[in-house]
Backbone bond lengths (Angstrom), bond angles and torsions (degrees), N, CA, C in turn:
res aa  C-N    CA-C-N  psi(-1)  N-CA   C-N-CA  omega(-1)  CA-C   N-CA-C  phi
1 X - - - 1.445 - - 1.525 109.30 -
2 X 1.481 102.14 135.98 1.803 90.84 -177.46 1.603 105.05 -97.82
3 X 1.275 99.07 153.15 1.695 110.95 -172.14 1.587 85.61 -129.50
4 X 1.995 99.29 131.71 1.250 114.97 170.10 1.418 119.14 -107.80
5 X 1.216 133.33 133.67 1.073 133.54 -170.84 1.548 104.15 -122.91
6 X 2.081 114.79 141.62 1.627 101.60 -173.89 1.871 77.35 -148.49
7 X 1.620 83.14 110.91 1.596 91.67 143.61 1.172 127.77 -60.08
8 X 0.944 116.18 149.07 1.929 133.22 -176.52 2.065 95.94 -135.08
9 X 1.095 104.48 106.04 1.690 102.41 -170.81 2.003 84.64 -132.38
10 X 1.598 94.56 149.74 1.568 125.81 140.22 1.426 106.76 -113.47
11 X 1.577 108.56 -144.88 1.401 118.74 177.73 1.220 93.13 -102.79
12 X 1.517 136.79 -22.00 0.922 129.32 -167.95 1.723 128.14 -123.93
13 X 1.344 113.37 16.76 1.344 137.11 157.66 1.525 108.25 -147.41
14 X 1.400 93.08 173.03 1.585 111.36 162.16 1.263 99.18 -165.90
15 X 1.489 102.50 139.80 2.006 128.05 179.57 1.975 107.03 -106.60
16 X 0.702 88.98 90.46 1.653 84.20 148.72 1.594 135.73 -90.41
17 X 1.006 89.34 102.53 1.797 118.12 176.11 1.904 114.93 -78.86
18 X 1.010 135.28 139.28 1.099 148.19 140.20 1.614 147.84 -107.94
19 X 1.334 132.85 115.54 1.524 146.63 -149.84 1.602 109.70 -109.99
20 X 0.971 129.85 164.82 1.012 129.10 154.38 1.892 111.10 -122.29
21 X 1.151 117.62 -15.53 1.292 124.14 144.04 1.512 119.75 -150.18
22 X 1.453 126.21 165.31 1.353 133.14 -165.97 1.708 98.03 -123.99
23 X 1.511 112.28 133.59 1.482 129.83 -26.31 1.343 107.60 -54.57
24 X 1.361 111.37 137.43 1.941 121.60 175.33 1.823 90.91 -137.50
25 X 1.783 89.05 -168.85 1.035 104.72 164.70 2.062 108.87 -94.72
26 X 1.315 104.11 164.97 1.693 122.05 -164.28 1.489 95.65 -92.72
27 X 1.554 123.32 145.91 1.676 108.99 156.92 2.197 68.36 -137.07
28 X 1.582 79.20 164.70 1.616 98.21 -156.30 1.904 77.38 -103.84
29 X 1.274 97.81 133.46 1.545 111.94 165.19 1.200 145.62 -88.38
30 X 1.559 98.39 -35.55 1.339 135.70 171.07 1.397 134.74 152.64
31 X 1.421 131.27 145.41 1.208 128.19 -142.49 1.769 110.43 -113.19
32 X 0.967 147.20 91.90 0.951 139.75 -177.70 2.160 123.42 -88.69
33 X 1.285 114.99 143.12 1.352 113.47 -151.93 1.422 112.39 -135.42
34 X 1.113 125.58 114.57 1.319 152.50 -175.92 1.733 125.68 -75.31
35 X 1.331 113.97 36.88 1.249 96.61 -166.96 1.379 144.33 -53.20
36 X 1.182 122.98 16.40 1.436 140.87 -178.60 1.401 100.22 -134.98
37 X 1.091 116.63 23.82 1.476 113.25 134.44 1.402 152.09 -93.26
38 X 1.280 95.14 15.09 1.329 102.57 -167.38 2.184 100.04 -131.96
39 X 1.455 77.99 -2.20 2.075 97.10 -175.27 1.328 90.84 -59.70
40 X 1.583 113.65 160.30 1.674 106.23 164.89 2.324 91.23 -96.08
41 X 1.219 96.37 177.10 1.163 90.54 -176.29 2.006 136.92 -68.09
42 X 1.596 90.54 -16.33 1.154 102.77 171.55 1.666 98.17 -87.55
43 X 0.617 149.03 13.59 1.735 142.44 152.54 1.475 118.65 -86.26
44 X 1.732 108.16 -4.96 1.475 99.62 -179.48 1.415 109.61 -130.08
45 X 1.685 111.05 23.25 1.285 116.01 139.83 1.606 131.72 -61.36
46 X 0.864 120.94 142.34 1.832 110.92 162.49 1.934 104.74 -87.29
47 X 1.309 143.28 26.71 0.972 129.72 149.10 1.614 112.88 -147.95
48 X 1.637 96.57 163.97 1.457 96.42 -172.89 2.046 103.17 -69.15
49 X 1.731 89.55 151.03 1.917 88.20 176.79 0.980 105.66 -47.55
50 X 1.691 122.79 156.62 1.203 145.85 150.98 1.664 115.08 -59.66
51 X 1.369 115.79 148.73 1.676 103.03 -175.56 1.505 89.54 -122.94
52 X 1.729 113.20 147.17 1.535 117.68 -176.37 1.831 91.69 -115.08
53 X 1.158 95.71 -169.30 1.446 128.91 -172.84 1.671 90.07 -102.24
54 X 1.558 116.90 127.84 1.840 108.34 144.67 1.718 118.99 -60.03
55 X 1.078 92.84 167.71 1.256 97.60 -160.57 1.575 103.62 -72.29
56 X 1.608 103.46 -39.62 1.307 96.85 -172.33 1.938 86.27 -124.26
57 X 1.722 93.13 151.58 1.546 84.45 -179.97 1.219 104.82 90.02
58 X 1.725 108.44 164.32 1.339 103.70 -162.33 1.430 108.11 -128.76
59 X 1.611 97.56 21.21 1.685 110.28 166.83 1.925 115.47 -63.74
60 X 1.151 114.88 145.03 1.518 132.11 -174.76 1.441 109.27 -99.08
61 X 1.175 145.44 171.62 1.349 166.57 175.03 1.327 151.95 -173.95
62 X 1.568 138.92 108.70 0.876 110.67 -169.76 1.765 133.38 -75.54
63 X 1.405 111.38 141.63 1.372 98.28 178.21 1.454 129.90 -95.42
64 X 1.228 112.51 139.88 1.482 137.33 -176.16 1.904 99.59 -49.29
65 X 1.695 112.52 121.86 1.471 106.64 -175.80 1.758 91.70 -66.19
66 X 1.765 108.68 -168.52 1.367 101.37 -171.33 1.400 109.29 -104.02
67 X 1.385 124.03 136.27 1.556 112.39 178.18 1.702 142.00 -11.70
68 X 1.307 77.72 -68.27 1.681 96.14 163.53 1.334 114.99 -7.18
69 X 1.653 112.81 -63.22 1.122 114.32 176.09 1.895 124.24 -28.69
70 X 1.180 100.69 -39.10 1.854 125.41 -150.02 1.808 92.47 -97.89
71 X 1.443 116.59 -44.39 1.536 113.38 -179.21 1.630 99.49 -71.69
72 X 1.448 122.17 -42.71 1.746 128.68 -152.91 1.902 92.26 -77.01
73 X 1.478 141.77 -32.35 0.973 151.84 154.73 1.774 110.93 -38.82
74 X 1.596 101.41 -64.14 1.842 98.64 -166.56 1.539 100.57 -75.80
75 X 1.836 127.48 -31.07 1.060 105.35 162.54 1.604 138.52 -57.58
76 X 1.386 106.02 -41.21 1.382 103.12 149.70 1.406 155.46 -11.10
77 X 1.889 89.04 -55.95 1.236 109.56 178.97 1.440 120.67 -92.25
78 X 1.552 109.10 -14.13 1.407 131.83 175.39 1.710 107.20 -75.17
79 X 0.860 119.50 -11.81 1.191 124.59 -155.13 2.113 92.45 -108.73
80 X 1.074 82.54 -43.52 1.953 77.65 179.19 1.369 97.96 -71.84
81 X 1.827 129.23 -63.92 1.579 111.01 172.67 1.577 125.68 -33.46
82 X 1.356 122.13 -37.30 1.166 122.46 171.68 1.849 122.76 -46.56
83 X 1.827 90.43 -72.18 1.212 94.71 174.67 1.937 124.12 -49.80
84 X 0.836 92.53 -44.74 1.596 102.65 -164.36 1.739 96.22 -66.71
85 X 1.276 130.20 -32.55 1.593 132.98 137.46 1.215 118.82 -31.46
86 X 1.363 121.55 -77.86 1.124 117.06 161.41 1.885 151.69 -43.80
87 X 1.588 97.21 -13.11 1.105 121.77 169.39 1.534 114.50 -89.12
88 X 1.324 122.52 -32.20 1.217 123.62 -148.87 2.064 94.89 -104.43
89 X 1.367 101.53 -22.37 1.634 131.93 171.26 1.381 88.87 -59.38
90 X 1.203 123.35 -67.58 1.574 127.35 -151.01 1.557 108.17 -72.38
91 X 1.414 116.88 -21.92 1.764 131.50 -179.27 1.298 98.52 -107.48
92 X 1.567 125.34 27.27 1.332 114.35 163.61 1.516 124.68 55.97
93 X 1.653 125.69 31.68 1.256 116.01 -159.14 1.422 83.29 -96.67
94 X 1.372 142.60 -27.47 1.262 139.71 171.83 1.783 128.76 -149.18
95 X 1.365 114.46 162.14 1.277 109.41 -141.28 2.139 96.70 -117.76
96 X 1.494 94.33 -16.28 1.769 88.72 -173.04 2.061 91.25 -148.94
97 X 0.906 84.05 123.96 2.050 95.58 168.74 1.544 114.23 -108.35
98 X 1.625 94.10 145.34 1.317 86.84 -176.84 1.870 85.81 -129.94
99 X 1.391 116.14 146.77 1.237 146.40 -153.27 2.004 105.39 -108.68
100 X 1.315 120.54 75.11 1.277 113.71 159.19 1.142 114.13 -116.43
101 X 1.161 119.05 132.36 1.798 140.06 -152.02 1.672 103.99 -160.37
102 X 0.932 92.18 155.66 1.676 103.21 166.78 1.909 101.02 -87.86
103 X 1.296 96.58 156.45 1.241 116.69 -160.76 1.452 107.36 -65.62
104 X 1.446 131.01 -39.17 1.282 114.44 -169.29 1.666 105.75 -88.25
105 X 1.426 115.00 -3.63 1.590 120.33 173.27 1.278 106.27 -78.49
106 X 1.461 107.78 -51.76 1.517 122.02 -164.08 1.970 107.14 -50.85
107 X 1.205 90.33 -36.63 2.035 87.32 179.13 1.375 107.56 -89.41
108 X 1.443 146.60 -10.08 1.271 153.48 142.19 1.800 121.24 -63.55
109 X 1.771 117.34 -29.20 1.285 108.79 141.15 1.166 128.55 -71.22
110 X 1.142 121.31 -29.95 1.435 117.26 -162.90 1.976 104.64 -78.50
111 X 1.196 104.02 -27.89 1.855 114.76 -165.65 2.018 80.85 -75.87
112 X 1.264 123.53 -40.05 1.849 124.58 -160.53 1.426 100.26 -74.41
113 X 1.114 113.13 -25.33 1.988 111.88 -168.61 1.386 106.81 -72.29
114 X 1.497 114.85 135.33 1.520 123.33 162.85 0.904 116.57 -45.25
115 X 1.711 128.14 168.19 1.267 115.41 161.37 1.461 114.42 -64.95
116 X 1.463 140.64 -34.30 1.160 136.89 179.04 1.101 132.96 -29.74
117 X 1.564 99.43 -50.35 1.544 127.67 -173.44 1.344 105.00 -82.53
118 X 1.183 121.26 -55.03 1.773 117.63 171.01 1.407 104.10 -42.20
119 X 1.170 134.84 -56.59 1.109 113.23 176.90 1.841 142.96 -53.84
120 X 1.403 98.44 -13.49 1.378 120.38 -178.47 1.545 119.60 -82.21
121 X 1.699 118.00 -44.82 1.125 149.57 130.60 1.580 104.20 13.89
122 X 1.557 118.54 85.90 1.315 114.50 176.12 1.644 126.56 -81.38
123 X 1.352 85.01 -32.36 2.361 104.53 -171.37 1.547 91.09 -155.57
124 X 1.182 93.33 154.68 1.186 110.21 176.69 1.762 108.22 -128.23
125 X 1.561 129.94 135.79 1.625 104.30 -161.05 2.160 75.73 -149.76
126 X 1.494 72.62 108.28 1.957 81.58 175.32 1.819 98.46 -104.45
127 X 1.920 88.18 112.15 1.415 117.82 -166.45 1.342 85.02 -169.68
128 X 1.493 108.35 132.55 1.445 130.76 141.70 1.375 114.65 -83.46
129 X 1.579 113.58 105.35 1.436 137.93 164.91 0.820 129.95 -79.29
130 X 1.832 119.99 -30.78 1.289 127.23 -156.69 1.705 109.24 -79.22
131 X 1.573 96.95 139.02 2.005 100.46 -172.25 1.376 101.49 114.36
132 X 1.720 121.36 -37.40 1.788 115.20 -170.78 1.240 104.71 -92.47
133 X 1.462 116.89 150.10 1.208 125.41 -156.49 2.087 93.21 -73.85
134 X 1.763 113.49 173.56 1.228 125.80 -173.70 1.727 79.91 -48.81
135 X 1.342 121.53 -69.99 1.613 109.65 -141.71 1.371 116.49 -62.51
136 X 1.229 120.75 25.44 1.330 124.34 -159.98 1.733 86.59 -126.45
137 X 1.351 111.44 -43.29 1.759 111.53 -164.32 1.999 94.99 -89.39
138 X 1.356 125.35 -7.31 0.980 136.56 175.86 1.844 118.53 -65.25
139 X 1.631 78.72 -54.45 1.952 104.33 175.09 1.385 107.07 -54.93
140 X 1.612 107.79 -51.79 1.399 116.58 -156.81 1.420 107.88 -77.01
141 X 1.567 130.08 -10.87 1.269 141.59 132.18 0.983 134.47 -22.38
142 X 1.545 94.05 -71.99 1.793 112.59 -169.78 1.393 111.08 -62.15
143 X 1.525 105.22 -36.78 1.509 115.04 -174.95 1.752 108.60 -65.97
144 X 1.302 113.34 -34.95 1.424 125.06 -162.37 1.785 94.68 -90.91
145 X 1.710 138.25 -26.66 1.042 113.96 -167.61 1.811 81.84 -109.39
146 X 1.287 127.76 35.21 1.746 118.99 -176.14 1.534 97.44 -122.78
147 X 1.418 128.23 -25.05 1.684 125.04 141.30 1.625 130.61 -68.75
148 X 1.261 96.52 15.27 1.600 87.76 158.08 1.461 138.45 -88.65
């Protein structure tokens, strides 16, 4: 019997859902939670910004830490959804995934997946879902497996 499984990811959650066909009904699998995803990036320094000199003039400022911080975090967190995919792949809990993420996650899952799992990978639907209730991530399904 094939079992479908569809992440629902931001940077700062991920839903695991399970189907037995698409569009179906959702049973929730488990929820995984990101709390520094939702930090702005100066919150996930350990010190306060540094302040420079303007260039010209003798006005001061503080400076902005460097992004990095904020991408090296959601990869992070991309990287446990992955595995724990990949774990649950390997115990046979399901046989085809389907990939709805918001867009700047969705190309940071997609680069973390084994080859195994890429291959399983039915649709891919770059949408931030996470927060709307099932009947909302249900629609956004139906709509995404009714253009095929």
């Amino acid at each position: 019997m094939k079992m479908i499984w569809i992440l629902v990811a931001n940077q700062a959650e991920a839903q695991i859902y399970s189907s037995d066909q698409l569009p179906g009904s959702l049973a929730l699998v488990e929820v995984l939670a990101n709390k520094e995803g939702t930090s702005h990036p100066r919150d996930l320094v350990s010190d306060a910004p540094g302040r420079a000199f303007d260039s010209s003039g003798s006005g001061r400022h503080a400076m902005e830490p460097n992004t990095g911080v904020k991408e090296e975090q959601r990869r992070r967190f991309v990287k446990v959804m992955a595995d724990k995919l990949q774990t649950a792949y390997l115990k046979g809990d399901f046989t085809q995934l389907v990939l709805l993420a918001a867009p700047a996650v969705l190309g940071v899952i997609r680069k973390s997946l084994t080859a195994d799992i890429k291959k399983i990978v039915i649709k891919e639907i770059p949408k931030d879902v996470i927060g709307q209730d099932v009947d909302k991530i249900q629609s956004q399904l139906a709509r995404a497996f009714a253009l095929r």
